[in-house]
mmJSON file of the N, C-alpha and C atoms, coordinates in Angstrom:
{"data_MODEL":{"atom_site":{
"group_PDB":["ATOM","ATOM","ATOM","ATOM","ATOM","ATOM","ATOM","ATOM","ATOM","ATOM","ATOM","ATOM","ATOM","ATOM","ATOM","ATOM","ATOM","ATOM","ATOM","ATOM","ATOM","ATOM","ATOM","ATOM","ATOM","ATOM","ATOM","ATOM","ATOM","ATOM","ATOM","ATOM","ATOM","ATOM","ATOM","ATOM","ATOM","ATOM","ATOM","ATOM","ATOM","ATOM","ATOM","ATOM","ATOM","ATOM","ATOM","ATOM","ATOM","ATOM","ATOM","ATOM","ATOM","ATOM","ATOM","ATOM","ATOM","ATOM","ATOM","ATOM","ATOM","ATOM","ATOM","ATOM","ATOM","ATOM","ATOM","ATOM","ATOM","ATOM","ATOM","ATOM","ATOM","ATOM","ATOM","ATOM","ATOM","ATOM","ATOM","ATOM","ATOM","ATOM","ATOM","ATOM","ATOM","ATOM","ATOM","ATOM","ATOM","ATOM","ATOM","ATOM","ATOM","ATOM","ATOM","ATOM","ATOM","ATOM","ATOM","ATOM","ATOM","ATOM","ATOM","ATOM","ATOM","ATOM","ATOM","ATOM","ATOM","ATOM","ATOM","ATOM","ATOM","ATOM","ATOM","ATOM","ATOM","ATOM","ATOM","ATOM","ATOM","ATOM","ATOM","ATOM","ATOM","ATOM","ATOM","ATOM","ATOM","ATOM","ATOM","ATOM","ATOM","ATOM","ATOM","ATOM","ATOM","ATOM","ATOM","ATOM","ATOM","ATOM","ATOM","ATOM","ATOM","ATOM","ATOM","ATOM","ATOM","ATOM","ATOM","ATOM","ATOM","ATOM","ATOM","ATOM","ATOM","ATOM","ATOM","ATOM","ATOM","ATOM","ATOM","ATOM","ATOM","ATOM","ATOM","ATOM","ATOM","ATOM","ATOM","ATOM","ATOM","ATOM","ATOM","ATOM","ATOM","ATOM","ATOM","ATOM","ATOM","ATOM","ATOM","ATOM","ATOM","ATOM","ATOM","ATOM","ATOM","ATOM","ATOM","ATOM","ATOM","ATOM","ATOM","ATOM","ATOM","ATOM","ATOM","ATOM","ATOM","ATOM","ATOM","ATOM","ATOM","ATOM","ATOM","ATOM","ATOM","ATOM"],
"id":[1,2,3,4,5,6,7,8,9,10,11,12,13,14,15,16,17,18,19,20,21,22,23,24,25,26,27,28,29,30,31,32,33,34,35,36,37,38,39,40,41,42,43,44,45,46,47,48,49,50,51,52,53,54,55,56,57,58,59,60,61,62,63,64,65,66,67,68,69,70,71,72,73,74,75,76,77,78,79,80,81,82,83,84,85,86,87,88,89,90,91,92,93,94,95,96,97,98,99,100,101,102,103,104,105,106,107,108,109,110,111,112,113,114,115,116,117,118,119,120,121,122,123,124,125,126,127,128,129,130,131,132,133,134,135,136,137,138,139,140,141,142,143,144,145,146,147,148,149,150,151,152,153,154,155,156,157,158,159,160,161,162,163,164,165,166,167,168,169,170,171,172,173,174,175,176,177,178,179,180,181,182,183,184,185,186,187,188,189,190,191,192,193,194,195,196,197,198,199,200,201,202,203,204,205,206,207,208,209,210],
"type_symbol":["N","C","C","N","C","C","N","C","C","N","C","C","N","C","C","N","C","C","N","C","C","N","C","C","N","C","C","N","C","C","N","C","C","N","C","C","N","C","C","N","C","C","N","C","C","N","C","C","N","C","C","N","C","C","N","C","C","N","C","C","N","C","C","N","C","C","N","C","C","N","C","C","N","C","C","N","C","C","N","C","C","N","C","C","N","C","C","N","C","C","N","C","C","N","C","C","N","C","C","N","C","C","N","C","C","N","C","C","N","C","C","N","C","C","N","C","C","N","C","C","N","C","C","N","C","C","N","C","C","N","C","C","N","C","C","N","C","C","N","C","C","N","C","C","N","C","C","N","C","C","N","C","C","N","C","C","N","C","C","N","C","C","N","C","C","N","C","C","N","C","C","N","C","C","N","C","C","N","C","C","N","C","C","N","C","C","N","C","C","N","C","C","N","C","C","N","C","C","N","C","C","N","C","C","N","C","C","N","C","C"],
"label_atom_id":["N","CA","C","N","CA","C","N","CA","C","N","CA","C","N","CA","C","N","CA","C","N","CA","C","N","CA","C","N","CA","C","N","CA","C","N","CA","C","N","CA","C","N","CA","C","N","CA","C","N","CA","C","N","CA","C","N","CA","C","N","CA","C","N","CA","C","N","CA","C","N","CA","C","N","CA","C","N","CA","C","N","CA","C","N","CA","C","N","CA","C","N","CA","C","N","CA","C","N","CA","C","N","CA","C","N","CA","C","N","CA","C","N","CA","C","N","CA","C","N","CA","C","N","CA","C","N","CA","C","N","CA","C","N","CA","C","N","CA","C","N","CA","C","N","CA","C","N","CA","C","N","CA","C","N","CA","C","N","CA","C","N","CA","C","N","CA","C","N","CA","C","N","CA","C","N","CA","C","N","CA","C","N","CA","C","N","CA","C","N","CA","C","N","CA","C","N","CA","C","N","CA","C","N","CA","C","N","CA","C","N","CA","C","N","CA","C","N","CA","C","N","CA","C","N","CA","C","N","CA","C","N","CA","C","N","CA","C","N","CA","C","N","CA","C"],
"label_alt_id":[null,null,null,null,null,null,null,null,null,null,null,null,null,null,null,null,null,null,null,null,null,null,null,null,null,null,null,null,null,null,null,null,null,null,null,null,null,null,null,null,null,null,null,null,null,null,null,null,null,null,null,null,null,null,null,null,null,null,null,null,null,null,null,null,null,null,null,null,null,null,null,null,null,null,null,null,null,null,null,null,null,null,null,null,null,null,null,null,null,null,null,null,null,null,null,null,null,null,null,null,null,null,null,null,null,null,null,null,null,null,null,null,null,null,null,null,null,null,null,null,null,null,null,null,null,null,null,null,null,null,null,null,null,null,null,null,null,null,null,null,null,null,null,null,null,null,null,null,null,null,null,null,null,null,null,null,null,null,null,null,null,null,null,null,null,null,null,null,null,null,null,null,null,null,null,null,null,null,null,null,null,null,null,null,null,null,null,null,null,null,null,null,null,null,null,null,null,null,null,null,null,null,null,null,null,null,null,null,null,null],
"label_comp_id":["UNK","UNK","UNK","UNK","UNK","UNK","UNK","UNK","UNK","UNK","UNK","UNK","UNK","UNK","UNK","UNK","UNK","UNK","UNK","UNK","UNK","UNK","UNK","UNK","UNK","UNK","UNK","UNK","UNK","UNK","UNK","UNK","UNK","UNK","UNK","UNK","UNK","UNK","UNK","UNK","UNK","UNK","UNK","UNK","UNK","UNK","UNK","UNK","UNK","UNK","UNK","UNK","UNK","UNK","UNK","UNK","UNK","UNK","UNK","UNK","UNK","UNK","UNK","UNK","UNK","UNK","UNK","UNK","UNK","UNK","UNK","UNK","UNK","UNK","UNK","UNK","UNK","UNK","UNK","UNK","UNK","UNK","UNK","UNK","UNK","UNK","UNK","UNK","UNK","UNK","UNK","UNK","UNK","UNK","UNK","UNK","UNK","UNK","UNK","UNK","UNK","UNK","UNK","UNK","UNK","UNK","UNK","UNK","UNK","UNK","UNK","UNK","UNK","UNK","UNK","UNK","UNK","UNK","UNK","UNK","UNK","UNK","UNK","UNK","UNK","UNK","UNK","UNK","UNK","UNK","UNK","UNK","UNK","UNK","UNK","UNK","UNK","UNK","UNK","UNK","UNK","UNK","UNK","UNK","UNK","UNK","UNK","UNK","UNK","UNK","UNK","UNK","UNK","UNK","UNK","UNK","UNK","UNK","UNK","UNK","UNK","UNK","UNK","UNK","UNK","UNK","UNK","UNK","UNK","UNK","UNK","UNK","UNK","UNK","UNK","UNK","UNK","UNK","UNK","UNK","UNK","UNK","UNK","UNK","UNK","UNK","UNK","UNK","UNK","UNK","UNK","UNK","UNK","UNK","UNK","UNK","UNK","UNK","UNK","UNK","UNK","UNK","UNK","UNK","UNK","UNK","UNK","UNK","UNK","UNK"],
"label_asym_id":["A","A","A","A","A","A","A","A","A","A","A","A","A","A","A","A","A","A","A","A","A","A","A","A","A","A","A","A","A","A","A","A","A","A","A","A","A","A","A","A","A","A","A","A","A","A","A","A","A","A","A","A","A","A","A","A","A","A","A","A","A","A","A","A","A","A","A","A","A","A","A","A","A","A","A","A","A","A","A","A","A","A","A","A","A","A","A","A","A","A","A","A","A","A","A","A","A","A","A","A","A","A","A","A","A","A","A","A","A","A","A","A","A","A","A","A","A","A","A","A","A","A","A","A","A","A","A","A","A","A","A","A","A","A","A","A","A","A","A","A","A","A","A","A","A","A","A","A","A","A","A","A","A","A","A","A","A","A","A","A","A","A","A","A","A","A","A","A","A","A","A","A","A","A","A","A","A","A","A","A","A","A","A","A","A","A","A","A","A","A","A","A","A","A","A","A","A","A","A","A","A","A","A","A","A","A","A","A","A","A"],
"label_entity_id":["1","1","1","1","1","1","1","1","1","1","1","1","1","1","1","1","1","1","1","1","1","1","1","1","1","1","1","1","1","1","1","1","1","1","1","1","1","1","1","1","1","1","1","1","1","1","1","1","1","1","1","1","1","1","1","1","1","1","1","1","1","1","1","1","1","1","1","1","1","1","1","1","1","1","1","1","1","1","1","1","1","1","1","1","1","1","1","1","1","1","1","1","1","1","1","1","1","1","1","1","1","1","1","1","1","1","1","1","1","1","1","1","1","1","1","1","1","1","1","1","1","1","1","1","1","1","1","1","1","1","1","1","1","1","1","1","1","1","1","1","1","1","1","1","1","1","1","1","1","1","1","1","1","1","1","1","1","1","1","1","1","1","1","1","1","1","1","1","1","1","1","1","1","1","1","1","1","1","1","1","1","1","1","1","1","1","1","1","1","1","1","1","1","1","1","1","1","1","1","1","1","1","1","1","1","1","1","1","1","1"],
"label_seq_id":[1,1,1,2,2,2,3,3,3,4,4,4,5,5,5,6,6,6,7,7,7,8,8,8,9,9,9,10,10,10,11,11,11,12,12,12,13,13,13,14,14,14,15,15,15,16,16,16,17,17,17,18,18,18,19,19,19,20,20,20,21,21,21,22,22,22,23,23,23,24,24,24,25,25,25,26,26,26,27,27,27,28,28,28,29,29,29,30,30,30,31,31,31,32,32,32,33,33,33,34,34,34,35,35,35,36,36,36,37,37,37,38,38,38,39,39,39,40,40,40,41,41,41,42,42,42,43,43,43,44,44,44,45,45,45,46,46,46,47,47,47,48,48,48,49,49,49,50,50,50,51,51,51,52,52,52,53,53,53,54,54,54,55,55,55,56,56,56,57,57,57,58,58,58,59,59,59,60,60,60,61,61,61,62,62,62,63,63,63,64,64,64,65,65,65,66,66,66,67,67,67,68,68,68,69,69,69,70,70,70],
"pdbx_PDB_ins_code":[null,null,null,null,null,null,null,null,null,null,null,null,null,null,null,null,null,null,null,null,null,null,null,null,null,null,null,null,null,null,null,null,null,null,null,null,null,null,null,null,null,null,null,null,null,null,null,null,null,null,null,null,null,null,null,null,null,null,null,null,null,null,null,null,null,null,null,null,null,null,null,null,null,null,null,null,null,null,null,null,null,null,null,null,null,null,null,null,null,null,null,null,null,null,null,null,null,null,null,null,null,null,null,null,null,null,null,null,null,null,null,null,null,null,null,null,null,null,null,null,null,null,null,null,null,null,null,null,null,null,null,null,null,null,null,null,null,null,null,null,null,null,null,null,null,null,null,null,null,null,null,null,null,null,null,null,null,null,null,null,null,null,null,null,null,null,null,null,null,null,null,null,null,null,null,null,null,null,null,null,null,null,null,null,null,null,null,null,null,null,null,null,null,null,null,null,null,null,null,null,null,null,null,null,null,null,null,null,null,null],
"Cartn_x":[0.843,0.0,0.881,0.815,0.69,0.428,0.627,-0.274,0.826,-0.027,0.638,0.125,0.565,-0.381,0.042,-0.979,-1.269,-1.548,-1.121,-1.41,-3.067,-3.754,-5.187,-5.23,-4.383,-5.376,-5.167,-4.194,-4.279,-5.154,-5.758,-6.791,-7.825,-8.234,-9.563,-9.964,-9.056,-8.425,-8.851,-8.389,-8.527,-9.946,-10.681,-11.755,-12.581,-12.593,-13.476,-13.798,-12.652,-12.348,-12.915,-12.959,-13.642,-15.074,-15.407,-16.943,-17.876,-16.913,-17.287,-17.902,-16.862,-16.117,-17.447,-17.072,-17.732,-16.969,-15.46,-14.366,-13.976,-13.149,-12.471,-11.088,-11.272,-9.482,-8.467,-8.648,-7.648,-7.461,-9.113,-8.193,-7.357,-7.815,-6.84,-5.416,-5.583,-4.006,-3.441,-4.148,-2.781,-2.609,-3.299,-3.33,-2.51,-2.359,-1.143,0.195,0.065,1.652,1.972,1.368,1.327,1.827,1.249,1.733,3.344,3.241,4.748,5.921,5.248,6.65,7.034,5.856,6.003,7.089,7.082,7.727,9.175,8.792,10.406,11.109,10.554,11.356,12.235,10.984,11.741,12.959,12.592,13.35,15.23,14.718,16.642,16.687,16.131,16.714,17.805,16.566,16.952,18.482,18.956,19.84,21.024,20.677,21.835,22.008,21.461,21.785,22.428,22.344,23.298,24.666,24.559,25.998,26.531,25.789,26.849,26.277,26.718,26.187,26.706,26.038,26.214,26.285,26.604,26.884,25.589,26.202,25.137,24.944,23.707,23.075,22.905,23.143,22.882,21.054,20.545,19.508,19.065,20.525,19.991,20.222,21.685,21.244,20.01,19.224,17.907,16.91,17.039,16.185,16.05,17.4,18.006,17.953,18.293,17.836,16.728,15.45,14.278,13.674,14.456,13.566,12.478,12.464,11.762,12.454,13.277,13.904,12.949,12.9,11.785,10.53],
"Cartn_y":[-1.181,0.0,1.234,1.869,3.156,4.465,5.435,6.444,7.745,8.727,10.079,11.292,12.227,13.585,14.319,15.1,15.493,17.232,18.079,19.257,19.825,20.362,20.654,20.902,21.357,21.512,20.148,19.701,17.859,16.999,17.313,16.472,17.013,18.239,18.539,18.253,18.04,17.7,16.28,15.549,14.297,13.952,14.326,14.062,14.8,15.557,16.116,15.036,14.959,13.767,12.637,12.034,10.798,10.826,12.345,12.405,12.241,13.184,13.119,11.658,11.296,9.824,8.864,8.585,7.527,6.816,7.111,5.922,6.656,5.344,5.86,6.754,7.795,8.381,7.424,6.468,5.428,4.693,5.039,3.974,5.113,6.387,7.064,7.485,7.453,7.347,6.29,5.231,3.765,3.996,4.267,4.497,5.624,6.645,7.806,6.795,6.63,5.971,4.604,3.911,3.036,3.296,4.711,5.06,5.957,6.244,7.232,6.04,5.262,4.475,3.511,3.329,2.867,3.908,4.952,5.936,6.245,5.954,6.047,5.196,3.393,2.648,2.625,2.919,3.052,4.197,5.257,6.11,5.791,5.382,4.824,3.469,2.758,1.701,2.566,2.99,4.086,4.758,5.64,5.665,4.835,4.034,2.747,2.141,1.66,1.584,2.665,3.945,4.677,4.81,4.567,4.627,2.932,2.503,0.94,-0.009,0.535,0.014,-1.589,-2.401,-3.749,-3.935,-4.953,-5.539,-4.678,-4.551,-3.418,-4.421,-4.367,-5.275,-4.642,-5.06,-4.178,-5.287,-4.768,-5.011,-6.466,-6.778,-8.438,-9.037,-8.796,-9.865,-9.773,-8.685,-8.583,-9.551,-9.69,-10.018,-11.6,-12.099,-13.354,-13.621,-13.306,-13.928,-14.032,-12.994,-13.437,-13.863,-14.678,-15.387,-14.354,-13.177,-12.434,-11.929,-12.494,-11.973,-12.047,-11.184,-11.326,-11.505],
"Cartn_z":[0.0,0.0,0.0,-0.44,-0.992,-0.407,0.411,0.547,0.209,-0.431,-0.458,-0.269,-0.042,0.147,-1.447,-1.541,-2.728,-2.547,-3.364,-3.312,-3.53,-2.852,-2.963,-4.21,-5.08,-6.577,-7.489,-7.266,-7.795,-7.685,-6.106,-5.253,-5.78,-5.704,-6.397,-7.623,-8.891,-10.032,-10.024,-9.394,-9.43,-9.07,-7.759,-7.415,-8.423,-9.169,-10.165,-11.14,-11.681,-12.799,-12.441,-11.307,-10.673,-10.514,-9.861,-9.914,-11.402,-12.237,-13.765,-14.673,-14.306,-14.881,-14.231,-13.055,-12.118,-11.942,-12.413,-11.158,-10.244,-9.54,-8.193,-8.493,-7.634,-7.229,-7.452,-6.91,-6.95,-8.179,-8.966,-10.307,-11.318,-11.578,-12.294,-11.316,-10.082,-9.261,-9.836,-9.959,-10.158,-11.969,-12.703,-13.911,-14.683,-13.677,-13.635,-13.542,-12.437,-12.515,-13.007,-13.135,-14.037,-15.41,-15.934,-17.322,-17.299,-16.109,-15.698,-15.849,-15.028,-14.547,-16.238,-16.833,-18.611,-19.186,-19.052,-19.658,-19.17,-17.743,-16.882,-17.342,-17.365,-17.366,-18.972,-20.315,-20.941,-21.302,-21.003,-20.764,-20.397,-18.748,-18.49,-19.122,-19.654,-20.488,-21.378,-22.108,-23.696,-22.883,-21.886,-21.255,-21.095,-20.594,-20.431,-21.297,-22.717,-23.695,-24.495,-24.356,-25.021,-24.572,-22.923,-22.202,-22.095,-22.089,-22.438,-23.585,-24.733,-26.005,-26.118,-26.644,-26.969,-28.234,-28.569,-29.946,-31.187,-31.652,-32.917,-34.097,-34.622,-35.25,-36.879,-37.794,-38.896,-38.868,-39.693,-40.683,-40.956,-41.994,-42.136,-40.926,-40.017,-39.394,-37.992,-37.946,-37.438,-37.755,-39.044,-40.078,-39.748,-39.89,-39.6,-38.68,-37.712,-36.142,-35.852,-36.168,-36.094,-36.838,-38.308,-39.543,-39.969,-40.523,-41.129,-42.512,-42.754,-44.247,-45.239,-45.812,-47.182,-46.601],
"occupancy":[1.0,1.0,1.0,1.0,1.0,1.0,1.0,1.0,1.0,1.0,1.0,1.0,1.0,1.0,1.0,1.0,1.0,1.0,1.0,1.0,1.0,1.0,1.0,1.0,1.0,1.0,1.0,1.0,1.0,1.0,1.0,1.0,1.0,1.0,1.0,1.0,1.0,1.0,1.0,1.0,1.0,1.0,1.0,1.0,1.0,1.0,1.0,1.0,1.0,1.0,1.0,1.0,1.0,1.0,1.0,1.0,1.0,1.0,1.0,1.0,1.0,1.0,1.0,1.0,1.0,1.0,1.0,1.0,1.0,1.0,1.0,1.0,1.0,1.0,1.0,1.0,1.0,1.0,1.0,1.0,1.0,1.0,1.0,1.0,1.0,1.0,1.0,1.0,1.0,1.0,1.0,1.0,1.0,1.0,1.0,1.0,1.0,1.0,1.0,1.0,1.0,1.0,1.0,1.0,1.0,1.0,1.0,1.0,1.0,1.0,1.0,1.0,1.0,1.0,1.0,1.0,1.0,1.0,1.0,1.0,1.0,1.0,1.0,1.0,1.0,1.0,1.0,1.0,1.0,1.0,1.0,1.0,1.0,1.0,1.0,1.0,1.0,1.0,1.0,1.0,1.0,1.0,1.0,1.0,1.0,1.0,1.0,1.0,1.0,1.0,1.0,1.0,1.0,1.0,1.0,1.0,1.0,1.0,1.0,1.0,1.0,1.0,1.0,1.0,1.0,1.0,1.0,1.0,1.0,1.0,1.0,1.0,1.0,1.0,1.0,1.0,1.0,1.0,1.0,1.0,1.0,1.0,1.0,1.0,1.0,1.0,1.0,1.0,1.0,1.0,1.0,1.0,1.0,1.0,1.0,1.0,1.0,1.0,1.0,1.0,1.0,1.0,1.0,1.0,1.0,1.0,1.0,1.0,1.0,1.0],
"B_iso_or_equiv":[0.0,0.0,0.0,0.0,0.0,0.0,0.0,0.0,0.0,0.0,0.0,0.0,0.0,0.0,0.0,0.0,0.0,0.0,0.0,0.0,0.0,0.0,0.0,0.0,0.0,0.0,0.0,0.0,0.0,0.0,0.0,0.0,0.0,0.0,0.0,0.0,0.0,0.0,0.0,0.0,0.0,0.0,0.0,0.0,0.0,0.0,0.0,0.0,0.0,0.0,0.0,0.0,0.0,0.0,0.0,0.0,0.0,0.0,0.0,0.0,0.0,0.0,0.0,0.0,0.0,0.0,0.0,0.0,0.0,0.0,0.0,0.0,0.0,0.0,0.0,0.0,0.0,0.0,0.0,0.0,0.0,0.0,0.0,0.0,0.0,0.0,0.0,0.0,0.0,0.0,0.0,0.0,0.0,0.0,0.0,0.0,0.0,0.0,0.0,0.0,0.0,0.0,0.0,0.0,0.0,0.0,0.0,0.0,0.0,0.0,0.0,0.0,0.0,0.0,0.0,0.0,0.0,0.0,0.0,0.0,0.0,0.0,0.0,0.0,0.0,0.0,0.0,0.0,0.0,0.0,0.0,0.0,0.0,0.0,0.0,0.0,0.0,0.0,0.0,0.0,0.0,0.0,0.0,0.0,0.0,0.0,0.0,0.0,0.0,0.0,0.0,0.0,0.0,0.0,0.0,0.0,0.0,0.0,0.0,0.0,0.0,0.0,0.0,0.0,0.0,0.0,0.0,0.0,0.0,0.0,0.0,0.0,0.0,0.0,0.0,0.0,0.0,0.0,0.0,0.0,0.0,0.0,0.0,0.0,0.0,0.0,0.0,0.0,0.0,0.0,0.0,0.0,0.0,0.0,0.0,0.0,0.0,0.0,0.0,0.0,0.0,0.0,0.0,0.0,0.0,0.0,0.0,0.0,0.0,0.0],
"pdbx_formal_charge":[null,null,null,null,null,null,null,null,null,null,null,null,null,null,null,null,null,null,null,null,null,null,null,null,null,null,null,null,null,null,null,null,null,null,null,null,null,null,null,null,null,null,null,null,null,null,null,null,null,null,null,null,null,null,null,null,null,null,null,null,null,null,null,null,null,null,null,null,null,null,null,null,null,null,null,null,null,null,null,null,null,null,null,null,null,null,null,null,null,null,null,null,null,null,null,null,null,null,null,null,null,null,null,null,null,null,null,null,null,null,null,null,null,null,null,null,null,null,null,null,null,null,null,null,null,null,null,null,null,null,null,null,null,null,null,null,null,null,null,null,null,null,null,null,null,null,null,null,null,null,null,null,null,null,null,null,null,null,null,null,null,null,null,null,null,null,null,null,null,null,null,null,null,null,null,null,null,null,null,null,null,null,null,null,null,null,null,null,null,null,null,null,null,null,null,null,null,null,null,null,null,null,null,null,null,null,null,null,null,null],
"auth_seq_id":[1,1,1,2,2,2,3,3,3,4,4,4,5,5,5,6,6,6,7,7,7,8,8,8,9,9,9,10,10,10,11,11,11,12,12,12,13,13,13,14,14,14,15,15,15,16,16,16,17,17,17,18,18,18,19,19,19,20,20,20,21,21,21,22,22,22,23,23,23,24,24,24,25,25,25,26,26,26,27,27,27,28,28,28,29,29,29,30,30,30,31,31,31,32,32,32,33,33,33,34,34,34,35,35,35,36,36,36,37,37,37,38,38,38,39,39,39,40,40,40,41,41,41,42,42,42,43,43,43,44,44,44,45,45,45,46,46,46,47,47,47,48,48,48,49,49,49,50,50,50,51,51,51,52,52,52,53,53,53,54,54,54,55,55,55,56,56,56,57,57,57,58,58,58,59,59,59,60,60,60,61,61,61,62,62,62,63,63,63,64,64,64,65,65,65,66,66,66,67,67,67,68,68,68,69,69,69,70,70,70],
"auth_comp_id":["UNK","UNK","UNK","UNK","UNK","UNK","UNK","UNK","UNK","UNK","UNK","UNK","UNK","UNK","UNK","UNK","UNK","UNK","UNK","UNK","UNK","UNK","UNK","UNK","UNK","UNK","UNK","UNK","UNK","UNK","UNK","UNK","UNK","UNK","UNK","UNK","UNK","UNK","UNK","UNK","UNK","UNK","UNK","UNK","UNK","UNK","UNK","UNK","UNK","UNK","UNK","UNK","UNK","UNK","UNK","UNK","UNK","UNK","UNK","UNK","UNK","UNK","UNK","UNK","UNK","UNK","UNK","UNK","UNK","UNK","UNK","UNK","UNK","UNK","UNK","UNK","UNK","UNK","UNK","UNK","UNK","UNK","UNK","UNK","UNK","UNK","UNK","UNK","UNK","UNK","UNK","UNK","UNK","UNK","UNK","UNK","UNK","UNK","UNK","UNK","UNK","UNK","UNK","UNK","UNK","UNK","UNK","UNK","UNK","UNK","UNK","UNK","UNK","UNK","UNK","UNK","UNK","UNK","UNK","UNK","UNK","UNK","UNK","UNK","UNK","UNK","UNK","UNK","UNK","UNK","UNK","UNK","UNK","UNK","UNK","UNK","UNK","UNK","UNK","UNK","UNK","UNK","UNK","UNK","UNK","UNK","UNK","UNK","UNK","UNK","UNK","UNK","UNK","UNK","UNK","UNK","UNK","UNK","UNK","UNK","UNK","UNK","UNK","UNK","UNK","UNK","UNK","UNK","UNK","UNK","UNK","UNK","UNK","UNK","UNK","UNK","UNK","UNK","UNK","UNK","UNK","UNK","UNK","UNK","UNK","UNK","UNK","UNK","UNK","UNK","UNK","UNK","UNK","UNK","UNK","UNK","UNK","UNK","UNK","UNK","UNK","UNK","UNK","UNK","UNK","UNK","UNK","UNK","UNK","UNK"],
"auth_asym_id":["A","A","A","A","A","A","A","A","A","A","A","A","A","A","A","A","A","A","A","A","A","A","A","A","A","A","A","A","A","A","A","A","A","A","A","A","A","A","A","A","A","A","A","A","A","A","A","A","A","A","A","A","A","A","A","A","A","A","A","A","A","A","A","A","A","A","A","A","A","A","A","A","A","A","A","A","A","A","A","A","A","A","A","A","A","A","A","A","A","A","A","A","A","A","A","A","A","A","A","A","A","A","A","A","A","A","A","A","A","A","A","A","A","A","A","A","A","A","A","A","A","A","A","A","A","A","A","A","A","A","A","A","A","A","A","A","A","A","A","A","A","A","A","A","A","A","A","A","A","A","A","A","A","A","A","A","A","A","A","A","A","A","A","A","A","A","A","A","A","A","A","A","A","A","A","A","A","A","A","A","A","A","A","A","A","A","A","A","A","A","A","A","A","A","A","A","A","A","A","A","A","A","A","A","A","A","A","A","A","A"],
"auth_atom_id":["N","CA","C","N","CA","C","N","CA","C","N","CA","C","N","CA","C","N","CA","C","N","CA","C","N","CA","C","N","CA","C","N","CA","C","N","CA","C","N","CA","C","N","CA","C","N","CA","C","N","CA","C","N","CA","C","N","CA","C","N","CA","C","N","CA","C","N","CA","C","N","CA","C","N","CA","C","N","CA","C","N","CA","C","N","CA","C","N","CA","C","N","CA","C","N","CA","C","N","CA","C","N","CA","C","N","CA","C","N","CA","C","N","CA","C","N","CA","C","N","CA","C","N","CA","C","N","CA","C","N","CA","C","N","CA","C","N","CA","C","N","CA","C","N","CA","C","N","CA","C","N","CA","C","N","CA","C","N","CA","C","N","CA","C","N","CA","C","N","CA","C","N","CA","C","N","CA","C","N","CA","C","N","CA","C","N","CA","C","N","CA","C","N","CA","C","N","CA","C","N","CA","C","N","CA","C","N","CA","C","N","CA","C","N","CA","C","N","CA","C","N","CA","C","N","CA","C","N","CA","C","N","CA","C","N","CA","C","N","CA","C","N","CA","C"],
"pdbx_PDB_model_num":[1,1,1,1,1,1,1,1,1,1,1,1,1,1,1,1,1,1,1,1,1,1,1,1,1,1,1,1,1,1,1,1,1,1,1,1,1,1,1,1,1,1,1,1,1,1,1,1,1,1,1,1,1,1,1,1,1,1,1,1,1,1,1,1,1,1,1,1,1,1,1,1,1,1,1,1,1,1,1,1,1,1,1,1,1,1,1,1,1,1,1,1,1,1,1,1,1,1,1,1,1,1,1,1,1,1,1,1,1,1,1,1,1,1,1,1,1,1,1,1,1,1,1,1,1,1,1,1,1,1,1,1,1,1,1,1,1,1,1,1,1,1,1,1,1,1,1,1,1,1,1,1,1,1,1,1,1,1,1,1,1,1,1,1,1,1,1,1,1,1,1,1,1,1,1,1,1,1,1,1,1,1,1,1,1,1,1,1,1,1,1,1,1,1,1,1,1,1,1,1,1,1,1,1,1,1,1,1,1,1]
}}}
């Protein structure tokens, strides 16, 4: 579990959106970060792959390793 405090205009923001809607606070809270942390994670991947690059792949052999040539 989870809990955080939230700035009154976030909270009102949010509970608006919920009243509107007819979901809970809690399902667009987990649905916020749910989509953040999608974005974070790719993000420092995308990061750590630029700072410790691995074997570089041209084209065919993409192609070839996953049997999609032609």
């Amino acid at each position: 579990m989870l809990a955080i405090r939230l700035p009154k205009e976030i909270e009102n923001r949010l509970s608006s959106l919920a009243e509107k809607t007819g979901r809970t606070k809690t399902f667009y809270a987990k649905k916020a970060i749910l989509e953040y942390l999608d974005e974070m994670e790719d993000k420092y991947l995308a990061i750590d792959r630029l700072e410790n690059p691995s074997k570089r792949w041209t084209l065919d052999e993409m192609e070839q390793n996953l049997d999609i040539a032609n």
